[in-house]
C-alpha positions, 0 to 999 in steps of 0.5 A: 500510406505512411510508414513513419508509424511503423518505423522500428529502430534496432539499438545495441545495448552492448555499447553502451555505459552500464549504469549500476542501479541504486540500492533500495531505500527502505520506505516508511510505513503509511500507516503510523502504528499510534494510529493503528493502535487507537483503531484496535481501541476504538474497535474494542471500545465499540465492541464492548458497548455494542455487548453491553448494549445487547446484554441490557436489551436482553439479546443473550 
């Protein structure tokens, strides 16, 4: 039976150097907001075809 798996290491993390952590870069957005800008056009473009469609179609 081996117990290399088992082998468990006890450190103490009191001597050693502290190491300040950087400060959060802020990250840009993925999305562009031109981007989001021509999705909200094309939802409504799409939006006023489909009612006028439906008017035409006699749906109302």
């Amino acid at each position: 039976m081996t117990t290399g798996l088992l082998d468990l290491r006890v450190e103490d993390y009191g001597s050693r150097p502290r190491v300040e952590a950087p400060t959060p870069t802020r990250e840009t957005p993925t999305v562009s907001v031109r981007a989001l800008v021509l999705l909200t056009l094309a939802m409504a473009a799409f939006m006023t075809v489909a009612v006028i469609l439906s008017k035409a179609a006699g749906a109302c």
